[in-house]
N, C-alpha and C positions, 0 to 999 in steps of 0.2 A: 504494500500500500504506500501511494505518496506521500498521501500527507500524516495517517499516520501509525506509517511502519517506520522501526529506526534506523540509521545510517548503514547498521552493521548487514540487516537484513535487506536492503536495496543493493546493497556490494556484493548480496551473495545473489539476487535474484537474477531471473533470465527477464523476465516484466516485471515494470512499475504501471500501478495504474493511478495515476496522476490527479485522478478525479476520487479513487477510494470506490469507483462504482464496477464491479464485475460485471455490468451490462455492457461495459465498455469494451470486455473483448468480443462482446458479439459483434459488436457494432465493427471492430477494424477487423476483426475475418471479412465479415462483409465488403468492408472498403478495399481489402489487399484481393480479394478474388475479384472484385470488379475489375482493377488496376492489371491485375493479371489476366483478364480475360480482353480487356482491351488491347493489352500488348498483344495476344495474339490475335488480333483480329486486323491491326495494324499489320502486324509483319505480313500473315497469311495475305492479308491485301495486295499489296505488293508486292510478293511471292507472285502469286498466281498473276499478275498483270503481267510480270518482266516474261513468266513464264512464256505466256501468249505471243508477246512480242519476238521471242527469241525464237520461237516454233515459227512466225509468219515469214521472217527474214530465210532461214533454216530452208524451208518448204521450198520458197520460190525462189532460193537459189539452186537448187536441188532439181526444182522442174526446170529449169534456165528462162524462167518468165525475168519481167523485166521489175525492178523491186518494186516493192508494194510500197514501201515506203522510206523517207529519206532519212539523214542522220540527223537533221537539225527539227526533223515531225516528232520521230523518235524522244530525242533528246527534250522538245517540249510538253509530250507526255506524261515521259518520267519528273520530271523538275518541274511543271505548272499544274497540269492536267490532274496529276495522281495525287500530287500532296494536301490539297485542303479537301480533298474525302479520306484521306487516312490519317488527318489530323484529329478529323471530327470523329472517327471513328474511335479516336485515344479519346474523348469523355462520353463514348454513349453509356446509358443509364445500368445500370446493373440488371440483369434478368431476375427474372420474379425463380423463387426455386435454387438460389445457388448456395444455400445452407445444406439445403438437402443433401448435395452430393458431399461423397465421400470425400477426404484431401486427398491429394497424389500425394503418389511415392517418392522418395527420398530424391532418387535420384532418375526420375520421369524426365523424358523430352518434352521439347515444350509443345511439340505436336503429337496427338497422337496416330493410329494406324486409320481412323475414320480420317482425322486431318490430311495425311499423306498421300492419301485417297483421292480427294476433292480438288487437291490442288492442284496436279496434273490435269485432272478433268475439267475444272474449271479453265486454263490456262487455253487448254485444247478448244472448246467451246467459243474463245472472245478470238483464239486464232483462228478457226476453220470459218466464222464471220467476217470475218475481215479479208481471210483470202477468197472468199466466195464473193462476197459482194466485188473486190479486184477483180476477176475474173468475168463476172457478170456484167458490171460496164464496162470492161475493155472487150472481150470475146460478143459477148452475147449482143448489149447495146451499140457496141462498135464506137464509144468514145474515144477520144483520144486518151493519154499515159498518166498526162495532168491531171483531167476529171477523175480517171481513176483511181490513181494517186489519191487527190483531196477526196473519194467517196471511199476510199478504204480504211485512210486518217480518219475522218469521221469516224466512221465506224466502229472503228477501235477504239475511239475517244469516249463515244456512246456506250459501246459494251460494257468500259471500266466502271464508267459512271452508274451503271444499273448494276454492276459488279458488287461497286461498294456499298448498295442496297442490301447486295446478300449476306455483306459478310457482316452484319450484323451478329447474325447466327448464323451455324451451320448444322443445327436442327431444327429451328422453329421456324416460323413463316414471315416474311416482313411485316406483312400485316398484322398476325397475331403480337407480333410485338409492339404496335402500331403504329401507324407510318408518322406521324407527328411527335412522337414519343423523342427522338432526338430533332428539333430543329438545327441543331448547327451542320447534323449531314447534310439534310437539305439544300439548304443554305449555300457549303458546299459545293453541291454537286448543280445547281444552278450559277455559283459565279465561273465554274469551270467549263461548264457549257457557253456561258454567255463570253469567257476569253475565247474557245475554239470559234467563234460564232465573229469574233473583231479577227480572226488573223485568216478567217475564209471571206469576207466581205471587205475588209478596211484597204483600200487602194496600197496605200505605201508597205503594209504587210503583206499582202501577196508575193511578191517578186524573194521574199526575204522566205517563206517558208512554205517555197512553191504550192501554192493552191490559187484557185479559179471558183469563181462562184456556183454556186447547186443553186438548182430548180428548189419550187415546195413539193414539189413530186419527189425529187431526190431525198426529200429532208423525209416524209413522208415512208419512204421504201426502208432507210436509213435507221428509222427508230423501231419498225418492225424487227430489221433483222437483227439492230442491237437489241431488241428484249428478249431474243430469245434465250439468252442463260437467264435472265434472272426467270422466264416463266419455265426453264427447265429445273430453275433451284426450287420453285414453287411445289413444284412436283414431287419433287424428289425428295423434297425433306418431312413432308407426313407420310408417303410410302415408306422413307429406312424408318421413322418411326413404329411404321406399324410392324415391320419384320424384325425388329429388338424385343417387339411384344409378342408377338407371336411365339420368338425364339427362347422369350425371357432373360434376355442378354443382362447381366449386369450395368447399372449406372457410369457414365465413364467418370472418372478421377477429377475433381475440380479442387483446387485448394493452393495455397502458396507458403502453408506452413510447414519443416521439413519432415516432422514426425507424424 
C-alpha cells in the first residue's frame, strides 16, 4: 500500500498501489491489455499493408507487366497514406470482454497462429485488388499506363483504408464494435482519403507523383473493388467464430502480465 504501507514493505514489493484501492489493479490490467492490444493492431496494420505492396511489385515483375506502381506512390502510402489510421488505431477503445480472457504466457509472441494466418491473407487480398483493377484498365478498358497506374494507387490506397477498418478486430465485426465507437479512425481515414484525392486532382501535384485525373465512374468501380476485404473480413470473422464453437477451441491468450 502507498500510502499506508511502510518504507521497508514498498522496497520489498513488486506493486504499490498509490491510491490504497485494490480496484486499482483491475483497473491497469484493463489499461495494459488495451495498450497491448493496440500495439498489435498497429503493427498487424502495417504488416499486412507492406505485405500487399510487396506481393503487387513481386507479381508484376514476375509476369513482366509494366509496374503497377511507382516508388514515390509507394513511398506516399507508407509515410502519409498509412500513418494516421494506424495512429488512431494506437487509442481505439478497449473491447468489451478482455478481463475474460486468460493472460498469455510468459514468453508468447506477440502474434499468434490465428494472427499469422490473417496476415498473409489479408496482405494477398489488398494485392490481388490492386493488381486486378491494373490489369483491368490497362488490358480490359485499354487505358493508357498513367490511368492505370493512378487506378491501381487508388486502389491500394482505398483497400488500406477499409483495411484499417478491420483491424480493429480480428474476430468481431466492425460494426458490432460500432462504427462511431473510435472517431479519430474515422477521422483518419477520411483526411487520408481526402490527401490521395489533392495529389490525383491538384494540377502542380500531378506531374510530381504521376497521376491523371478519374472519372466518378472510376471512383465509383474503385470503392467497390477496395471493399472487398473488408466485406471478406465481414464474413469471415463470425464464421471462424462459429467453428471455435463448434470445435470448442479454447479462449486465445490476452494479457501483458508475465505470470
Amino acid at each position: 500500500m502507498g500510502i499506508t504501507g511502510t518504507d521497508v514493505s514498498k522496497e520489498a514489493s513488486d506493486m504499490i498501489l498509490t491510491d490504497d484501492n485494490f480496484a486499482t489493479i483491475v483497473a491497469a490490467v484493463e489499461e495494459g491489455r488495451s495498450i497491448y492490444a493496440n500495439i498489435k493492431k498497429f503493427i498487424h496494420f502495417l504488416l499486412s499493408c507492406n505485405v500487399s505492396e510487396l506481393l503487387v511489385m513481386i507479381s508484376a515483375t514476375l509476369a513482366g507487366w509494366p509496374l503497377p506502381l511507382l516508388p514515390i506512390q509507394i513511398l506516399w502510402v507508407n509515410l502519409i497514406t498509412d500513418g494516421a489510421p494506424a495512429l488512431a488505431l494506437g487509442v481505439d477503445p478497449p473491447e468489451v470482454g478482455q478481463l475474460l480472457k486468460p493472460p498469455r504466457p510468459k514468453h508468447a509472441f506477440l502474434f499468434g497462429a490465428h494472427d499469422l494466418r490473417l496476415l498473409p491473407l489479408q496482405g494477398l487480398m489488398i494485392a490481388l485488388a490492386t493488381l486486378g483493377s491494373f490489369v483491368l484498365v490497362l488490358r480490359v478498358f485499354g487505358e493508357g499506363l498513367a490511368t492505370a497506374r493512378t487506378f491501381a494507387f487508388s486502389v491500394l490506397t482505398l483497400s488500406q483504408l477499409f483495411h484499417a477498418l478491420n483491424c480493429r478486430s480480428q474476430t468481431r465485426s466492425f460494426f458490432a464494435l460500432g462504427p462511431f465507437s473510435n472517431p479519430w479512425l474515422l477521422c483518419a481515414v477520411a483526411f487520408s482519403l481526402l490527401l490521395h484525392l489533392g495529389i490525383v486532382y491538384i494540377p502542380f501535384l500531378q506531374p510530381i507523383f504521376h497521376t491523371v485525373p478519374l472519372s466518378l465512374r472510376d471512383w465509383g468501380l474503385m470503392f467497390a473493388i477496395s471493399a472487398l476485404p473488408l466485406v471478406f473480413m465481414e464474413i469471415y470473422k463470425p464464421l471462424y467464430a462459429l467453428v471455435r464453437r463448434i470445435r470448442r477451441e479454447p479462449e486465445d491468450y490476452f494479457g501483458v502480465f508475465p505470470e
